[in-house]
N, C-alpha and C positions, 0 to 999 in steps of 0.2 A: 362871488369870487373869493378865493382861498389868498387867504394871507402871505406875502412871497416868506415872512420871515418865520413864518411856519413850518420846520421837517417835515415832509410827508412818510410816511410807514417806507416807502420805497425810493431811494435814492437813484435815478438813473442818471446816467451822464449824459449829458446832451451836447458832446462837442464831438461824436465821434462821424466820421464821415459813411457816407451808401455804402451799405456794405460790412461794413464793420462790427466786431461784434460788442453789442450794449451789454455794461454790466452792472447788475443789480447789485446795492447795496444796501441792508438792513439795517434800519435806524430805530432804536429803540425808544419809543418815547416815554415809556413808563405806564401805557394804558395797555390793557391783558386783549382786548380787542385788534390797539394796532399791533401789538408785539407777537401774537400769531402772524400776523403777514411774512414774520421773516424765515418762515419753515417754508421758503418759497426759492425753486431754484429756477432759471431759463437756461431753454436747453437751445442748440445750434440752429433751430429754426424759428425762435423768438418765441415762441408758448412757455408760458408760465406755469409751473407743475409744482404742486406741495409736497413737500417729502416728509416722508413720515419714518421716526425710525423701526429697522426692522422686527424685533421684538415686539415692541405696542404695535406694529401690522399684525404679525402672529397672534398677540393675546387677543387681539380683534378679533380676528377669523375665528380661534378657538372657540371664544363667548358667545359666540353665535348658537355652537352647536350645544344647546340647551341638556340634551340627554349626556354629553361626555363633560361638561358642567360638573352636572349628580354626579357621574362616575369618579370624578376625583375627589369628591365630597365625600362619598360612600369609602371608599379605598382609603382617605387620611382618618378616618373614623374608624374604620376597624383597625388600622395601626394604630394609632391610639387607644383604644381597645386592648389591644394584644398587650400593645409593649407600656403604656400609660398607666390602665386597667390596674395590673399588681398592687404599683404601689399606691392605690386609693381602696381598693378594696383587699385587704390582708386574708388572705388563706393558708390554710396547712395541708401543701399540697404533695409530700415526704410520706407524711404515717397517713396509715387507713384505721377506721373504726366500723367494725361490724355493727356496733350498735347504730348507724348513721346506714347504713348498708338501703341503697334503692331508696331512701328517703324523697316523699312527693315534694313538689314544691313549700313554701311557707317563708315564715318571718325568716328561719335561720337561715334556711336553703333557700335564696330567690326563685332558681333555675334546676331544685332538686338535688339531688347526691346520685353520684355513680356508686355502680356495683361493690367498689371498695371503702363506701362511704366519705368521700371525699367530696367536697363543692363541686358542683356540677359548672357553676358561673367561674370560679376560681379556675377550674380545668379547659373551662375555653380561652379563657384569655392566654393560660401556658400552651395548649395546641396550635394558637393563632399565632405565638411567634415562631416555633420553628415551621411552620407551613409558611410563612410569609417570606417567612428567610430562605426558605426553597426555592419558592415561587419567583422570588425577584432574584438571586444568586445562579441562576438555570438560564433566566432570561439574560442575562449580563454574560454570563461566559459562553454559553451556547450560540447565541447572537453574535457575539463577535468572535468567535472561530468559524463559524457559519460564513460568516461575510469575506473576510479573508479567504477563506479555502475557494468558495465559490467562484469570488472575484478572480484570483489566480488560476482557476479551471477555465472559468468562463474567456479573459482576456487572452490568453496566451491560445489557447486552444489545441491544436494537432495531440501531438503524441504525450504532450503536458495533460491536457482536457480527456484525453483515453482512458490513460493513467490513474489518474485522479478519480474519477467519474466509475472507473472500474472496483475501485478501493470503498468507493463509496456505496455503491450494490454489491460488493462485500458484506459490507457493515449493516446494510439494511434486510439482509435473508437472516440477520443472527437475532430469533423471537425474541422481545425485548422481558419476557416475565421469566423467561429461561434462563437470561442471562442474570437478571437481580438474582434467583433463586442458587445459582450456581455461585454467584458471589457471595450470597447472606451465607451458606454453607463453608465458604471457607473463612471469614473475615465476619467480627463481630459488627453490625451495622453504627453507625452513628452518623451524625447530620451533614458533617464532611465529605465523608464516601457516600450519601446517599444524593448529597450535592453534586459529587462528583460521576455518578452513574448515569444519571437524571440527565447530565450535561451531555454524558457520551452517546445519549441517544437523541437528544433533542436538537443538537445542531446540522445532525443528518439532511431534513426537508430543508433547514435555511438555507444549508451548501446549495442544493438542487432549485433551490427557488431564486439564489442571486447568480447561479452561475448561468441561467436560461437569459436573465436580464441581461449582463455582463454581453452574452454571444450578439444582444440585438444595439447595445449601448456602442459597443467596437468599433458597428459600422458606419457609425455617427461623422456628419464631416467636420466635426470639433474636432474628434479624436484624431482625423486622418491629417487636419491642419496641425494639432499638434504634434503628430507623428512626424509629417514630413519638415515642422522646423527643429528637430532634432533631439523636443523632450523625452525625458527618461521614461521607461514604462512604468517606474514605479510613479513616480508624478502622475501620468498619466495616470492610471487604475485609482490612484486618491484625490485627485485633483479634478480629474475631469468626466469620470464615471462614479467614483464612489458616492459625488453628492446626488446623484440622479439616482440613485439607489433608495434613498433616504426614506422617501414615502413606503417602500417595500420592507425596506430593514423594521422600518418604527411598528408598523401595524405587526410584521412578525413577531417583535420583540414584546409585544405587551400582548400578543396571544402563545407565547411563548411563558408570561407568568401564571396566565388558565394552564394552561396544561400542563407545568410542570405539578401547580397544583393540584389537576385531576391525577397524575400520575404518582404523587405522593401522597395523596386520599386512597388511590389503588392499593399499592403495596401495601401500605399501613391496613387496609382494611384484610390484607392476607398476613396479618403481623410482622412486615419487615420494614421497622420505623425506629425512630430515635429509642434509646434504654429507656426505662422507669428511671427517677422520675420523673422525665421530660412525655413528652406523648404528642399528637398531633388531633387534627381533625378528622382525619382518616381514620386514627384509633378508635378514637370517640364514637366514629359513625359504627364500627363493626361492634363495638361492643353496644350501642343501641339496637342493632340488629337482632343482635342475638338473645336481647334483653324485649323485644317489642311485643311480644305474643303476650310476657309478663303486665302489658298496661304499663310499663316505662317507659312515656311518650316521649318524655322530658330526657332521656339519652340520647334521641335519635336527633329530632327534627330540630333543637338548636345545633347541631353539627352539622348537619345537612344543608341549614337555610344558610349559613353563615359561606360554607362552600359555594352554594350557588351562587348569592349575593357579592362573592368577591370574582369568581369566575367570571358572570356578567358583566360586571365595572369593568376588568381589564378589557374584553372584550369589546364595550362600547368606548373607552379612553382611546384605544387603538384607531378606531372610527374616524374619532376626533382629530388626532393627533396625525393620519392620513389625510385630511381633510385640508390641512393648514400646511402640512407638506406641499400638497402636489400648488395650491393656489399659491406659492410662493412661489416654487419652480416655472410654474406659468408665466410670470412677470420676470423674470431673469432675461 
């Protein structure tokens, strides 16, 4: 028999009459065993349910998925890499020396010298910040003019959704190398404008991919309850549709930093990329091309691996981060 003048972990009242609803009170007793009891809540049919906050559910579910794990692992590693990288390994990445010119690897050169004789390992870490800053600056603004426009096509629909939707296979017939080329011809290129190019085409598929969801989200009987108690549509579209989105948005947005990636490894490999002496991965990869027949292995495939390797991460992080999406929405 338990002691009466012993607190038990859970305080229930015991004077309330049939019927009535019992309520639980958490009593601390200073032991890490009972004091878990009190993440304990009862719900209107008398079950006892732990709740757990939402976050640590999330980072749960996340941890699970062992391969997007790595991928965040891989992904803080090459930033750091890119943007860390500099300042522990010092390079003179300004002047060129011919006398260093296609240098193989060794003690000096880890990772070789490029054609300008410059550090081959030095010049990825500089390619790797403005590709990353693409990559993730493409995915942020692209993504959410994406989601906006779409949402607005998608919920409103009729002669709004024509409209809109019209403008938008507009914008999808204009060749997207046509247009960089017609812009590098008028305008000197830099990371801004090619940020800003990069954006005006990539948000195109997110419009069309949230506005499809939008048309089936609508006819939801949430939205038709909140329709008929008189909220606004703007509430409505962020309130009660935009978080149903969220699984779709996220996995977009983090294959939206692959591609903006692949699409600034593109250009760059037809030379329309940041001025000298900035340069990217894209550069790097054409001038190993063009360098490969020479047996300068050492241009190509450290530019090459480091593209795919980051490409891939976003892509499985995406996975992930889909994953923990939708099982949260589940339980709502």
């Amino acid at each position: 028999m338990n002691d009466s003048s012993t607190p038990s972990p859970l305080d229930v009242t015991s004077s309330a009459d049939e019927g009535d609803v019992l309520l639980v009170e958490p009593v601390h007793t200073g032991s890490p065993t009972q004091d878990a009891l009190s993440d304990f809540r009862v719900t209107d049919a008398g079950e006892i349910l732990q709740t757990t906050p939402p976050w640590r559910a999330a980072l749960a579910i996340f941890f699970e998925n062992k391969p997007a794990v790595i991928s965040v692992i891989v992904l803080v590693l090459i930033t750091l890499f890119s943007f860390v990288g500099p300042l522990l390994y010092h390079t003179n990445q300004i002047a060129s020396s011919l006398l260093y010119q296609s240098h193989p690897p060794g003690a000096k050169f880890p990772l070789g010298a490029t054609p300008n004789g410059r550090d081959e390992l030095g010049r990825l870490m500089v390619g790797g910040q403005s590709t990353l800053e693409v990559g993730f600056a493409v995915a942020i603004f692209a993504t959410g003019f994406g989601v906006v426009y779409g949402l607005v096509s998608g919920y409103f629909g009729g002669i709004v959704d024509a409209v809109l939707m019209r403008i938008l296979d507009a914008l999808l017939s204009i060749p997207f190398l046509f247009f960089v080329v017609l812009l590098a011809s008028l305008v000197v290129p830099n990371l801004l404008l090619l940020i800003v190019v990069i954006s005006a085409v990539s948000w195109l598929s997110t419009a069309r991919l949230v506005r499809g969801e939008a048309l089936s989200l609508r006819t939801r009987d949430y939205v038709k309850a909140a329709e008929g108690f008189g909220a606004k549509r703007a509430w409505i579209q962020f309130r009660h549709i935009a978080p149903n989105l969220l699984g779709v948005v996220i996995v977009n947005g983090t294959l939206k930093v692959a591609d903006a990636i692949l699409i600034f490894a593109s250009i760059g490999y037809l030379g329309l990329s940041v001025p000298p002496p900035a340069t990217s991965w894209g550069v790097l990869l054409s001038a190993g091309i063009n360098n490969l027949f020479d047996g300068y292995w050492w241009q190509l495939w450290p530019a090459g691996a480091l593209i795919v390797i980051t490409v891939l991460a976003a892509a499985i992080l995406g996975d992930g981060l889909r994953d923990v999406v939708e099982r949260r929405l589940q339980k709502r």
